[in-house]
C-alpha atoms as a printed R data frame, in Angstrom:
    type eleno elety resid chain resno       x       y      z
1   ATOM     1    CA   UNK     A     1 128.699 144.200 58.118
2   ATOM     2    CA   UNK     A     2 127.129 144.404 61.343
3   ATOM     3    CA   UNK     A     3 128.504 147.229 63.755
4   ATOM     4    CA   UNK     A     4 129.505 145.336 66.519
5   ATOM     5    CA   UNK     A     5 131.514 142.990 64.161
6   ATOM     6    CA   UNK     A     6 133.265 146.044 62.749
7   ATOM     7    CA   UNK     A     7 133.974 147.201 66.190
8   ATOM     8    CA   UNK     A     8 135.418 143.872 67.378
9   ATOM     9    CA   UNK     A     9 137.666 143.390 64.136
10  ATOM    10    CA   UNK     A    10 138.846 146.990 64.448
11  ATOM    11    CA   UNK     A    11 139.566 146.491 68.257
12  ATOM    12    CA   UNK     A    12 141.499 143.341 67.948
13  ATOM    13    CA   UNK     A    13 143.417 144.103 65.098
14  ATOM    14    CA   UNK     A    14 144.903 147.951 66.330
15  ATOM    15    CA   UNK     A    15 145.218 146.131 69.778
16  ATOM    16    CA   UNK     A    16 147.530 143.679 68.277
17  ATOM    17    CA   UNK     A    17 149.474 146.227 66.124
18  ATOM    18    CA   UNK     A    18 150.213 147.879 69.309
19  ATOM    19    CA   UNK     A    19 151.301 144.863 71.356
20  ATOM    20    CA   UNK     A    20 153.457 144.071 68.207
21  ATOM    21    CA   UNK     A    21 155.412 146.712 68.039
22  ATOM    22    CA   UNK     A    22 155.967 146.539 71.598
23  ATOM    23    CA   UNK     A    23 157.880 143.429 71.719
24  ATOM    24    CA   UNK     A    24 161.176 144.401 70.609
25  ATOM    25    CA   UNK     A    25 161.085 147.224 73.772
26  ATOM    26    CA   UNK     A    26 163.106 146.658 77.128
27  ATOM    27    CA   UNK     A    27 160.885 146.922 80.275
28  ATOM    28    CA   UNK     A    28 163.496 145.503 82.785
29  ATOM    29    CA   UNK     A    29 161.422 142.838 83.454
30  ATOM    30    CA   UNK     A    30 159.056 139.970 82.050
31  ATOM    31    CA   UNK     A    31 156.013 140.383 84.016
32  ATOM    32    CA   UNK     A    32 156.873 144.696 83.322
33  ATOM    33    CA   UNK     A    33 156.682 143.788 79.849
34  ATOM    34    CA   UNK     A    34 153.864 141.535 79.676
35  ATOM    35    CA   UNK     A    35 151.977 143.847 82.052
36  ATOM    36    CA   UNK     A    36 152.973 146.627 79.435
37  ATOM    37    CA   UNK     A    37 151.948 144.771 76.460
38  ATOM    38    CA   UNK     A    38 148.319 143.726 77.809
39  ATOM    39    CA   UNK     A    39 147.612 147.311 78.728
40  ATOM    40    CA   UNK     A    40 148.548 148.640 76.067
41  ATOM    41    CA   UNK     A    41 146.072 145.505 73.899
42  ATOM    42    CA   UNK     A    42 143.236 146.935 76.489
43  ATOM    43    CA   UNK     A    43 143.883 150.483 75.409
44  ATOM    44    CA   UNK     A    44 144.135 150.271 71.967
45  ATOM    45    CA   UNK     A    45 141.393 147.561 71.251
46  ATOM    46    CA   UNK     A    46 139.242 149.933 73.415
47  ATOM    47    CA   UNK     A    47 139.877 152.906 71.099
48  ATOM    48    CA   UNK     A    48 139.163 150.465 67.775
49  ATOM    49    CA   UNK     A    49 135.694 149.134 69.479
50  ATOM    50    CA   UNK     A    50 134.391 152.693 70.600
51  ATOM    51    CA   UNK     A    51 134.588 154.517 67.708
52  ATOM    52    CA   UNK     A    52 132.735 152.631 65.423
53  ATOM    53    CA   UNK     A    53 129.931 153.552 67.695
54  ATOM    54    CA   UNK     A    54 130.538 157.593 67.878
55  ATOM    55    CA   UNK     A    55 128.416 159.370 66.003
56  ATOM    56    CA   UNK     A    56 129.188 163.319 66.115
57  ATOM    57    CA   UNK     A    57 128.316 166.009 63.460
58  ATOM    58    CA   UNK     A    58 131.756 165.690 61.580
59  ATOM    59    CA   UNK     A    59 133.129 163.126 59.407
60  ATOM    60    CA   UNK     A    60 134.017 160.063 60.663
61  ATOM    61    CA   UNK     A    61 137.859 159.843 60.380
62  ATOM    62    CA   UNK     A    62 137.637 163.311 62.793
63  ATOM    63    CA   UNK     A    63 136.173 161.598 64.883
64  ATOM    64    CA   UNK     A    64 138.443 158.616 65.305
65  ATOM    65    CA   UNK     A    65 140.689 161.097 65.313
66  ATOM    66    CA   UNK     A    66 139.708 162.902 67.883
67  ATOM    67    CA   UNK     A    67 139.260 159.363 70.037
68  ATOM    68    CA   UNK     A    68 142.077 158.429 69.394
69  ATOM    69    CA   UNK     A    69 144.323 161.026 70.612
70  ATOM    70    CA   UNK     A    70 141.955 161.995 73.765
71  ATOM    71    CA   UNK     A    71 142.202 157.868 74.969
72  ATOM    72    CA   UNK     A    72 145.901 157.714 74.337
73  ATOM    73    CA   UNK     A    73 146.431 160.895 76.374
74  ATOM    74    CA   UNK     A    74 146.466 159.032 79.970
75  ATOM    75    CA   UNK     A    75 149.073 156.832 78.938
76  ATOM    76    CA   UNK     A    76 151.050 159.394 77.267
77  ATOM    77    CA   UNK     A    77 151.466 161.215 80.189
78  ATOM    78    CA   UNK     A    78 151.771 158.850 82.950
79  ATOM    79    CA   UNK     A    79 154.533 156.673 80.954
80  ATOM    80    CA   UNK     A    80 156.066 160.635 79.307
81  ATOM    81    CA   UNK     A    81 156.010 158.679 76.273
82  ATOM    82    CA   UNK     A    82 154.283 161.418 74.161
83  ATOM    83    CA   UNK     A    83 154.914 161.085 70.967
84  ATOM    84    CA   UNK     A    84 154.776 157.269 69.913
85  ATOM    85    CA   UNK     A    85 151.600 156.857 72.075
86  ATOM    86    CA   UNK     A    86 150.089 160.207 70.767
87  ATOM    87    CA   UNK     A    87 150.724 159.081 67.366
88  ATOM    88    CA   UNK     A    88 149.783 155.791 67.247
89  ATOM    89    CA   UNK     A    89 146.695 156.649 68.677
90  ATOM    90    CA   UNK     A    90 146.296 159.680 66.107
91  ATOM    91    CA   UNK     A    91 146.519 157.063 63.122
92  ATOM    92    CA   UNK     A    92 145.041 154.506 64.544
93  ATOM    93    CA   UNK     A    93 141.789 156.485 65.156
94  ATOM    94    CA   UNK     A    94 142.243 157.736 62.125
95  ATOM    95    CA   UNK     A    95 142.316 154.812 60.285
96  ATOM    96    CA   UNK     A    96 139.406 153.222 62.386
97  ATOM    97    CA   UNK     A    97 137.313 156.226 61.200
98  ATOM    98    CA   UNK     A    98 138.013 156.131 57.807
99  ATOM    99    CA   UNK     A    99 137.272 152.079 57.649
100 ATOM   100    CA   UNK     A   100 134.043 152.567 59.697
C-alpha cells in the first residue's frame, strides 16, 4: 500500500478514536465541546499521518512512540490533562508504528 494511503487511513482512524471517546466528556458548553473534539481530530490525525513518514535509526513502533508522546505533550500541559492525553498518544503512536 502506498505511503500516503497508509498515512491518511492511520490519521483518520486514531483521529476518530480520539474524538470518540471524547463525547461522553462535559465541556460546559457545545461550541467548548465541539471546539474540543475537532482539536483534538487535528491532533491526533496529525500524529497518525506523520509517522508513517519518520524514518530514524530505531524500529518503527519507537518511533511512533516517541511521536506520539512528544505531539501530545502541548495539549497535555495546556489542558493539565496528563495522563489520558499522554497515553493515548503513547499507544496510539505506538500502534501507528507497529502497523506502518
Amino acid at each position: 500500500m502506498d505511503q500516503l494511503i497508509k498515512a491518511i487511513i492511520s490519521g483518520v482512524i486514531f483521529g476518530l478514536v480520539a474524538s470518540v471517546t471524547m463525547l461522553p466528556l462535559d465541556f460546559g458548553s457545545k461550541t467548548k465541546k465541539r471546539d474540543a473534539i475537532i482539536a483534538a481530530f487535528i491532533e491526533r490525525f496529525s500524529i497518525g499521518f506523520v509517522i508513517p513518514f519518520i524514518v530514524l535509526p530505531v524500529p518503527h513502533y519507537i518511533t511512533g512512540l516517541a511521536v506520539g508522546l512528544l505531539l501530545s505533550l502541548p495539549s497535555a500541559i495546556i489542558t493539565k490533562t496528563y495522563i489520558p492525553i499522554l497515553v493515548m498518544g503513547a499507544l496510539g503512536g505506538l500502534i501507528i508504528g507497529l502497523l506502518t
